[in-house]
Steps between C-alpha positions, in 0.01 A plus 500: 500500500662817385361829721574873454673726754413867602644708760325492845268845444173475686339784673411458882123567415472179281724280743281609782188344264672219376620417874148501570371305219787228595369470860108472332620229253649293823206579738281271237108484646614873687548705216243731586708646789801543249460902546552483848823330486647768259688634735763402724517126470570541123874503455534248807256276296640504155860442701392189650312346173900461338591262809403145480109424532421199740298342289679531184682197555882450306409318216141613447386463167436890496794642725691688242170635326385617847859673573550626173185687536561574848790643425383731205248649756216293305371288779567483883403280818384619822667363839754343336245281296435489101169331516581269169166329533297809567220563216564845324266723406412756246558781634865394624566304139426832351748656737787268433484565116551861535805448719569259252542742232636788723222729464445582843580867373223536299221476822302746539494727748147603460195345542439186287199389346434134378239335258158394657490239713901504532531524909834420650661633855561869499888389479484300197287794303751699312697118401193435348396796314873517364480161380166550300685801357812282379239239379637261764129436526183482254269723618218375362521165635618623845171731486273134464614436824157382766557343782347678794641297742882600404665832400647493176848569683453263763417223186783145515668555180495219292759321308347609121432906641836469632664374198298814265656753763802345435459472094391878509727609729799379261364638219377190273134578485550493098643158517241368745200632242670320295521169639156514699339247226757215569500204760696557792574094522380486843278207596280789664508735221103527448504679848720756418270857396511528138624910571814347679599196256730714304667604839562180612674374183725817457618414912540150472709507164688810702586271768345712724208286639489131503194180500455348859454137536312311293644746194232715646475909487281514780364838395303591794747414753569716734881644462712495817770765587771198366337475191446871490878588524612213278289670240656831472826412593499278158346808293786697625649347202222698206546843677756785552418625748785646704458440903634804712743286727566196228889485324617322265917464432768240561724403863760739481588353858359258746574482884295365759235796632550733107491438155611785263287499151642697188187644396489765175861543549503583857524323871233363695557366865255308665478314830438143541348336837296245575162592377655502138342277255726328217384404190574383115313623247457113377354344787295527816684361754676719698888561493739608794722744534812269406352424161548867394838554270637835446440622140211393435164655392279547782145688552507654882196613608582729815385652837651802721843399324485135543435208293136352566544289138787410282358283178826343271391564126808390361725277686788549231815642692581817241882487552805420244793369576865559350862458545775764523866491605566726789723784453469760821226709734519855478353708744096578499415120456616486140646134369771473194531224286805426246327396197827427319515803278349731748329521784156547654281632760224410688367720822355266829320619807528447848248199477732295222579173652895391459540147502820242498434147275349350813197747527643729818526844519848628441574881580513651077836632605677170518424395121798411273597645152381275253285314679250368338130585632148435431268848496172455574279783458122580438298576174227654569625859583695775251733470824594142420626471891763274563355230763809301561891463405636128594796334403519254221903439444713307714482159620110439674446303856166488679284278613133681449133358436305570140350408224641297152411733210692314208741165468725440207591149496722522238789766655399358844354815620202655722360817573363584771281752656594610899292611782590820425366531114846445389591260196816331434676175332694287641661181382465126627756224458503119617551623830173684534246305735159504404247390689055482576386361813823295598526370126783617247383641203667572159491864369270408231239455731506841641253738342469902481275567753641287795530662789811411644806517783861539329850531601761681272917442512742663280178588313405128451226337634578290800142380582136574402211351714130494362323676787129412371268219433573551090438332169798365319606244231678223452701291223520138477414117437180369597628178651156357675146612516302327853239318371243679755598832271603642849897552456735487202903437528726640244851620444612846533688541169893497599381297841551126568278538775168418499246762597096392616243769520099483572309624229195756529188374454460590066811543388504655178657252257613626167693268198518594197259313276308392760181670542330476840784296649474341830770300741531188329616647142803639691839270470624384773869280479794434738692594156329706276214618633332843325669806548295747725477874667322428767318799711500483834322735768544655822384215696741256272211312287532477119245697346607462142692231303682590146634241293779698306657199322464110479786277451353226246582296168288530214504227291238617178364183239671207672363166398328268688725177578261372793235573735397336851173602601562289830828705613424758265888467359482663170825414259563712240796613251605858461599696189879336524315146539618473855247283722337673794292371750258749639233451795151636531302616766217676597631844480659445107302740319342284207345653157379305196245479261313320647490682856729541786439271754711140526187297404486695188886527397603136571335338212758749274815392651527189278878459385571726178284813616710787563427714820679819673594444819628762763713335801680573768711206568272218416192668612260593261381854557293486205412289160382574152404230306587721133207552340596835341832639310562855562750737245508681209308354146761457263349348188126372389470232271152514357540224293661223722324648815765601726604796728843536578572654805829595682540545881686727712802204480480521105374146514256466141204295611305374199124477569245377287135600518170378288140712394384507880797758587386777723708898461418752797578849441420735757264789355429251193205246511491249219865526500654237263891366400510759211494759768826357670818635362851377470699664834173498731553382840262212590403234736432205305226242677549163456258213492473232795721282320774752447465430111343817287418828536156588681468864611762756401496826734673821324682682787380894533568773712329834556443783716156564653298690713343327825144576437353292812614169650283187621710320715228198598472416138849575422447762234653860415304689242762738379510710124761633235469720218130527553413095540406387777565128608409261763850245627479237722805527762501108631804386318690853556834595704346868678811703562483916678692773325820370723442148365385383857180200464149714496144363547216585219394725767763724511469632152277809502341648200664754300829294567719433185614100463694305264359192433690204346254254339505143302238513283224647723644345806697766769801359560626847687337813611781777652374868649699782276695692719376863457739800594355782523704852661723785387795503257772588678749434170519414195807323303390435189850371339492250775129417489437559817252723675484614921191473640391555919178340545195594701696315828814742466733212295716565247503247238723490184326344221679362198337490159764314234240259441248793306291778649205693328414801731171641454377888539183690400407174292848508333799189493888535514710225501769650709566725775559833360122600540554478933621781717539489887179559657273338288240255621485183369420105542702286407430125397660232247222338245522147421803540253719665756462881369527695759151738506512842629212655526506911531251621766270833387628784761232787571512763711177639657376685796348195779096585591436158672537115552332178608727191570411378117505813307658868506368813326684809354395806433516580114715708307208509248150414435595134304771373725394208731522542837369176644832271526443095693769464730717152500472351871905562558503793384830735593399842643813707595637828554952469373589186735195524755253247421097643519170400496225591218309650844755755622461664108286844523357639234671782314826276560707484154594123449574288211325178417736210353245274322562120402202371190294780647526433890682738732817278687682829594444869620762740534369787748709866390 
């Protein structure tokens, strides 16, 4: 939530009223004797609403609404109490929107007069009358009101009058006209008054007001002083309105009991205590002091000088860091620097921290020429204040606690973050001990992120202990799996010992090829068991099994010597006519013809059929009994009716087929032989008896579009070049944009895929990795364009193998066309071109947003101004990441849009 600052300027008149009105707001059923507490009590009253309320308990779904507001001089309790649960009524509602928008100033100060029938408490009159003059409130509604019994004042407002009020009082009555013909979605949407529907929908899609159980609205329910708050304190967001003691800057410096802000280029001090409330702008629960870092962007919302509320809106330290070789101090705090072919100056204050390689403060005077040190200084002044000077050069020992923040296994080094903010690397060598909960751990294990205790020799790393219950990895040989699926036993990889772990209780289990895999189709062998990266958690169960390589023969179209069906021995005789024997179980993997269960593949292996077998040792892992030939076509010979094809060994198989031959061509029905060219890859199908030609499958690939999936009937509907076709996914290998295994499910539409098919079987569906960020360069003599994504990463992307880049509906096949800071996605089609696809850039002037859509205001009468929004879309201002919701209108920004959908916007 972003929130304006103005200078505290308030005349005593209207903080005498607003006192008052503060102490009538937390009397509740006693408003009526709000006039007679004007006085005196006021100031002592408002003081006591910032300390904690008693019944405002820490954690309280509404505690940082009800501060915030508190705080602003919106809302206050009464005897130390908020009231949360109290009812509110009209008359006070109506009060707490014109504090709301800071028109307390605009009272009157004569007599008011009201609409008919419009009675409220003789405090509460001039709120009221203001409020149907800023069209807060529809008069001629309000004027229907009836009821005898209750003053229109003294009235429980209700969740849909509440959330009009609210509309209004943000200034989206056009928008709520707009939408009062459509369904709100709520179960009880029938009960909500026709005059408010449009209301409703503009605050829910706001995010201001939300269903109750039972996706409810509940629009007659009576709102309570929780609710109340919550409601404005989100709407704070659609409004500037600038709050007399509210600032807005970053920590220029933090100490316990002040905090100095730089606000508008100037110094605000504040005073912390105990009655201050900490917040982020991202979350409810409530922060403590401690979680507060020094340049950071913070809202304060103050009282008499000290801090009542400090919200984080940006948790982003703004500091830079540098290195400079020392050269001398001159007098007035002023720091040289030998730069090699001159020198350079820097000015520090008295609040610059000096600091040796070990994080203690060292006296500046005792610094040595040509030193190296680190500067640290903050960004978001024209000052540019030097926060801290520490020592880099020189030999480094400590022993300090912090956190890992990069490893480089490859020049055996790790950097890490101290207790103090400060980074440095260090190296590790075989005398480094590592260890997690009394075990020993390799440095491969270790992650960024780890929070961890370290020692430091000679700049080396003597020791590093794990100091939290953490996630890690590990590398090795899956040597048994319990047959209870409770523990596994494997290898570490350079270990002779073996290591036993309990597994969680659904391990994820991923091998390649294997979709859906469970426990049993992982290898398990004293010898050569699969390779694995195992994950293990914080309380040391395996939560996730990788096989990463398998250590097997493959012996492809060996021929049948003999079969056992009692031991299941199965002889056989390779491709250099050695004999084999090879044994069978109930794990071997079976496929044939004629199904893929033992019963149905036994009759097959009759001496002279040839099979492919995959073994490790003489286990059978799995068995093909060859009923298809899979290569390249390499002649047709019409006349003698034979298809030569030659495999990926550049062994010629010779097959011959009759009349009854079957072609599949994906895209082509009736396909026949004369459609089959010489240098097409195929999989040839072979009848039972391994003697002609039955079925032969052209192999395809294409790119498509995901139109929807149907996982329970195995089916992706998906379309290219305007054609859309139904697949069946069954016989297919599902691999992510990283090549990891993927379930039907995952695959959303509007996702790109390359699909591999035999005919108009999928063999292979991959996601296409999109890229889609800024050009940072361009080298287009080494093919090779810089792009940072969305996430911040820089990724070099080589193009040798083709590009076509596409702008404004035109194509260039190279990279001259691209200049740093253009938008673009990036994606390879099913050729390996590289795609790059040009994003439209317009600048505009932002009116408003919904969480699916933005609108602009136009430049003229037949631009469009209505733009949908992708869901991860990237709002930001330079490096500080926003949301669409902090954008007010009037604010020049410029849209970034991808096939017509807005995936960036660039605030000015």
């Amino acid at each position: 939530m972003v929130l304006s600052h103005s200078k505290h300027i308030h005349s005593k008149k209207v903080v005498s009223a607003v006192m008052a009105g503060l102490i009538a707001l937390g009397g509740g059923a006693s408003v009526v004797s709000a006039n007679e507490t004007a006085g005196g009590t006021a100031a002592s009253t408002t003081q006591s609403s910032l300390r904690a309320f008693s019944d405002v308990a820490a954690g309280y779904w509404g505690e940082k609404y009800i501060y915030q507001l508190a705080a602003q001089g919106i809302v206050t309790g009464s005897n130390g109490k908020f009231r949360p649960n109290d009812p509110v009524t009209q008359q006070e509602a109506v009060t707490m929107a014109i504090r709301f928008l800071s028109m307390q100033d605009q009272l009157s100060s004569g007599t008011a007069t009201l609409p008919t029938n419009i009675k409220v408490n003789d405090y509460f009159t001039q709120y009221v009358q203001l409020a149907f003059q800023q069209n807060l409130l529809d008069k001629q509604k309000e004027s229907g009101y009836s009821d005898e019994k209750v003053i229109w004042g003294a009235q429980k407002a209700s969740r849909e009058w509440v959330t009009e009020m609210l509309v209004r009082s943000i200034g989206r009555t056009a928008e709520a006209n707009a939408a009062k013909n459509n369904a709100t979605g709520f179960a009880d949407n029938a009960k909500i008054s026709p005059d408010r529907l449009g209301y409703v929908n503009v605050a829910v899609e706001l995010g201001l007001a939300q269903g109750v159980n039972g996706n409810k609205f509940d629009p007659q329910g009576a709102v309570t002083r929780a609710q109340l708050a919550t409601f404005f304190s989100r709407a704070q967001a659609y409004i500037d309105t600038k709050y007399a003691n509210q600032y807005e800057g970053y920590i220029a410096s933090l100490d316990n009991g002040k905090l100095e802000l730089y606000v508008d280029g100037q110094l605000q001090s504040f005073k912390l205590d105990a009655s201050t409330a900490y917040f982020t702008s991202d979350s409810a629960k409530r922060q403590q002091f401690s979680d507060l870092k020094p340049y950071t962007k913070v809202v304060v919302v103050a009282n008499n000088g000290t801090a009542a509320y400090v919200e984080t809106t940006d948790p982003a330290q703004q500091v830079e860091r540098f290195e400079r070789t020392y050269a001398r101090l001159s007098p007035n705090h002023v720091i040289w620097f030998d730069t090699g072919s001159t020198f350079e100056e820097l000015s520090y204050d008295a609040n610059t921290l000096f600091l040796d390689q070990n994080g203690n403060k060292i006296d500046p005077k005792t610094l040595a020429a040509g030193s190296l040190l680190t500067i640290e200084r903050e960004t978001f002044s024209p000052q540019k204040r030097i926060v801290s000077i520490r020592v880099k050069s020189g030999l480094v020992n400590k022993s300090s606690e912090g956190v890992i923040t990069s490893i480089d296994t490859v020049n055996k080094t790790m950097t890490l973050k101290d207790s103090t903010g400060y980074e440095d690397t260090f190296a590790w060598d075989e005398k480094t001990v590592i260890r997690y909960q009394n075990q020993i751990l390799t440095p491969a294990e270790l992650k960024a992120g780890f929070s961890v205790k370290f020692s430091v020799e000679n700049s080396v790393l003597q020791s590093v202990e794990v100091a939290q219950s953490v996630e890690r990895t590990v590398q090795g040989m899956l040597y048994a799996v319990e047959e209870n699926g409770k523990t596994i036993t494997y290898k570490r990889n350079g270990s002779t010992q073996l290591e036993t772990k309990f597994l969680a209780d659904k391990p994820e289990i991923i091998v390649s090829g294997v979709a859906k895999p469970v426990l049993s189709d992982l290898l398990a062998d004293a010898v050569s068991g699969d390779k694995v990266l195992l994950t293990i958690n914080g309380e040391e169960q395996v939560t996730k099994i990788e096989v990463t390589g398998r250590q097997m023969e493959q012996l492809d179209a060996a021929t049948i010597v003999n079969y056992d069906p009692k031991t299941r021995w199965l002889t056989v005789r390779d491709a250099n006519n050695q004999p084999q024997v090879i044994i069978l179980d109930e794990k071997t993997k079976l496929e044939a013809s004629t199904g893929t269960t033992l019963d149905k593949v036994e009759p097959l292996l009759g001496a002279g059929r040839k099979v492919s077998v995959s073994v490790i040792g003489t286990r059978a892992l799995s068995l093909e009994v060859v009923y298809k030939v899979e290569g390249k076509v390499s002649s047709i010979n019409t006349s003698k009716r034979i298809i030569s094809i030659v495999d990926a060994n550049g062994k010629v198989e010779e097959i011959p087929y009759n009349t009854t031959l079957i072609v599949e061509i994906f895209g082509k029905s009736s396909a026949s032989l004369a459609d089959v060219r010489v240098g097409d890859e195929v999989s040839a199908q072979l009848s039972t008896n391994q003697d002609y030609l039955q079925t032969l499958k052209v192999k395809t690939a294409a790119q498509f579009e995901v139109v929807f999936t149907e996982p329970s009937k195995n089916r992706i509907r998906v379309k290219a070049n305007g054609t859309t076709s139904d697949i069946y996914t069954d016989k297919a290998v599902l691999t992510g944009e990283g090549g990891q295994a993927i379930l039907l499910a995952d695959l959303r539409p509007g996702t790109l895929v390359n699909i591999s098919l035999q005919g108009n079987t999928a063999v292979a569906i991959s996601e296409v990795k999109l890229t889609l960020g800024e050009i940072t360069n361009v080298d287009a003599s080494g093919n090779v364009v810089t792009v940072k994504d969305y996430a911040g990463n820089s990724q070099a992307i080589g193009v040798s193998a083709g590009v076509k880049v596409v702008r404004n509906g035109s194509t260039a096949t190279n990279l001259s066309t691209l200049a740093a800071s253009d938008r673009v996605e990036i994606r390879k089609d099913i050729q390996g071109v590289t795609i790059i696809n040009v994003m439209e850039k317009l600048e505009r002037s932002f009116w408003q947003a919904s969480n699916s859509e933005i609108q602009v205001k136009r430049k003229s009468i037949n631009d469009n101004y209505r733009f949908a929004l992708s869901d991860k879309v990237f709002v930001h201002q330079g490096d500080t990441t926003l949301s669409v919701q902090s954008l007010k209108e009037n604010d020049n920004i410029v849209l970034y849009l991808n096939n017509g959908v807005v995936v960036e916007i660039v605030k000015q």
